[in-house]
N, C-alpha and C positions, 0 to 999 in steps of 0.2 A: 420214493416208490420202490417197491420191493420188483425182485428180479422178474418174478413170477408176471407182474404187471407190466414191466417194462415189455417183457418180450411176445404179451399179448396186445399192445398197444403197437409194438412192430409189426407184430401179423397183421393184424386189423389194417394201419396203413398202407402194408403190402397188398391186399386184398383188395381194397380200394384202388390203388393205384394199378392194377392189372385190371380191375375192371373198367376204369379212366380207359385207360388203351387199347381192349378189346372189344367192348361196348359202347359206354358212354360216345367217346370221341368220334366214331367214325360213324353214329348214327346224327350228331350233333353236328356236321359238319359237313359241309357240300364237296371240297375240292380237300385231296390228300395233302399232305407233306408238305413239299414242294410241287409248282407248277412250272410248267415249258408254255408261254404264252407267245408265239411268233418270233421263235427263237429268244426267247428272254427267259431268263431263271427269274420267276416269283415268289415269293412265300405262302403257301397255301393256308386254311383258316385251322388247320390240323394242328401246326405245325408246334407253336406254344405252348397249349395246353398236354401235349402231348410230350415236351420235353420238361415241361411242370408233373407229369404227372411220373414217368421216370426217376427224378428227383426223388419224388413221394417216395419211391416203390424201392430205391437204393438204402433213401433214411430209412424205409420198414424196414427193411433188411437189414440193413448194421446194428440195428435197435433190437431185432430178434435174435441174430446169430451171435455177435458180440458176447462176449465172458462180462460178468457183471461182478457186483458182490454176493457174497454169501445171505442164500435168504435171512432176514433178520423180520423179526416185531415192530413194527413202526405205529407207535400207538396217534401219532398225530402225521399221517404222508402228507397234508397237506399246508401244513405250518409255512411258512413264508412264502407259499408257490404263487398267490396273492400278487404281491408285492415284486418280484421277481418277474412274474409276468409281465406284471406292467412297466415294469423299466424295460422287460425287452419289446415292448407294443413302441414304448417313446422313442425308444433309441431308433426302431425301424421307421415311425411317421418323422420322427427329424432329417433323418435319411432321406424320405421320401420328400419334405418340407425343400430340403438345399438340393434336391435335383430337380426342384420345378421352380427354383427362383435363382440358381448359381448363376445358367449362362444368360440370363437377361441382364444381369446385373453386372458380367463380366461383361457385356456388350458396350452395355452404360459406361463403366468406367473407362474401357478403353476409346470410348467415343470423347470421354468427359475431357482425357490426357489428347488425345489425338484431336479433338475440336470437329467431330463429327459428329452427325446426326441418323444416326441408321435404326432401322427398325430389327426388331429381332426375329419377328416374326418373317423376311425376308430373306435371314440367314442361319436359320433351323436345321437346314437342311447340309450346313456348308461344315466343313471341319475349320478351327477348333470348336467352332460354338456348337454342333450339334452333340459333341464328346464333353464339356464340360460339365454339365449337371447331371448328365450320367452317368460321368466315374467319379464325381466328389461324394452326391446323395448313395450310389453304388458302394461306392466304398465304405462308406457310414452306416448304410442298412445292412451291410455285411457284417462289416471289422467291430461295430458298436454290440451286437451282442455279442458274438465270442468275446470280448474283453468282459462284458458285465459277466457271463459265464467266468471266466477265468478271476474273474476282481483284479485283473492290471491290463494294462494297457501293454499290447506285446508289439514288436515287428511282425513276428507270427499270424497274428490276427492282420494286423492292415496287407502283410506280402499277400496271405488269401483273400484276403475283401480284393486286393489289386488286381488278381489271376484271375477271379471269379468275376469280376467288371469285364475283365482283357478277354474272358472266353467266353461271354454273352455279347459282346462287339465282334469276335470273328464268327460267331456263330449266325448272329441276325444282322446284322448291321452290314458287313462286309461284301457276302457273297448276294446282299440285292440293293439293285439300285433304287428302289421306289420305298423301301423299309424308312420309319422316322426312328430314330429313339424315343423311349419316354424320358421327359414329357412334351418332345417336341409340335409329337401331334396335335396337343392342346390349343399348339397359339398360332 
C-alpha cells in the first residue's frame, strides 16, 4: 500500500474511533465507565468498547503520523495481502481456539494426576484457572501475528503478547470482583 493509502486508512480509523467515543458509545450504552454500586467498583457497559475503540484511534494515529516509505508505483497493492490475512485471521482464531479449551483441560489433567473429580465450571472464577486460557490463547492471538508479521518467531513478539495479557488482567480483571475473563463466562 502506498504511503498516500496508508495514511488515509489511519485517518479513516482515527475518525471512527473518536466517533466510537463521542457518539456511538455513550448513546449505546446505559451506565458510564465505571460504576459505584453500594460501595462496590463495577465495570460499567462503557467501559470495553470504549477502551477498544482508543486502541482503534492510537493504531489510526501511528498509521497516519508514522514516516513511511517513499511514494512508489505499486502496480499489483494487493499481491499476497490474500494470503497473509488469512494466516493472520488463523493465527488470532487458534488463539482464541486454546483460551476456550486450555484451562478446562488443565483442570482435567491436574484432576487426572491429583485423582479428582471437579468441575471447571465451579472454578472459573478461581486463580489459576480463571488466568490460564486467557494468558496462553492471549498470548497467541497477540504474539502469533507479530511473528507472521515479522517471519520469526521473536522473544520480542511473546514479551508484548505477555505485557498485553498482563495489562488487560490489571485493567479488567483485577480492580472488580464480579468481572469473568473470557472465555470464562461461557461455562
Amino acid at each position: 500500500m502506498s504511503r498516500t493509502g496508508t495514511r488515509a486508512l489511519g485517518l479513516i480509523c482515527a475518525c471512527f474511533a473518536v466517533l466510537c467515543i463521542t457518539v456511538w458509545i455513550p448513546l449505546d450504552t446505559d451506565t458510564g465507565l465505571i460504576e459505584k454500586v453500594r460501595r462496590r467498583v463495577e465495570i460499567g457497559d462503557a467501559l470495553a468498547p470504549t477502551v477498544a475503540a482508543v486502541f482503534v484511534l492510537m493504531g489510526g494515529l501511528l498509521l497516519a503520523l508514522a514516516p513511511g516509505p517513499p511514494e512508489a508505483e505499486d502496480r499489483a497493492p494487493w499481491r499476497g495481502t490474500l494470503g497473509f490475512g488469512t494466516a493472520m485471521l488463523a493465527m488470532i482464531v487458534a488463539g482464541f481456539a486454546v483460551m476456550l479449551v486450555a484451562g478446562p483441560m488443565a483442570l482435567a489433567l491436574a484432576d487426572m494426576v491429583q485423582g479428582n473429580a471437579r468441575e471447571y465450571r465451579l472454578l472459573r472464577a478461581d486463580a489459576p484457572w480463571k488466568y490460564i486460557g486467557f494468558v496462553l490463547g492471549g498470548v497467541i492471538a497477540i504474539s502469533g501475528p507479530i511473528c507472521l508479521a515479522e517471519r520469526r518467531v521473536t522473544v520480542r513478539a511473546l514479551v508484548i503478547g505477555a505485557g498485553a495479557v498482563a495489562g488487560m488482567i490489571a485493567l479488567f480483571d483485577l480492580p472488580f470482583d464480579d468481572l469473568l475473563l473470557p472465555p470464562n463466562g461461557d461455562y
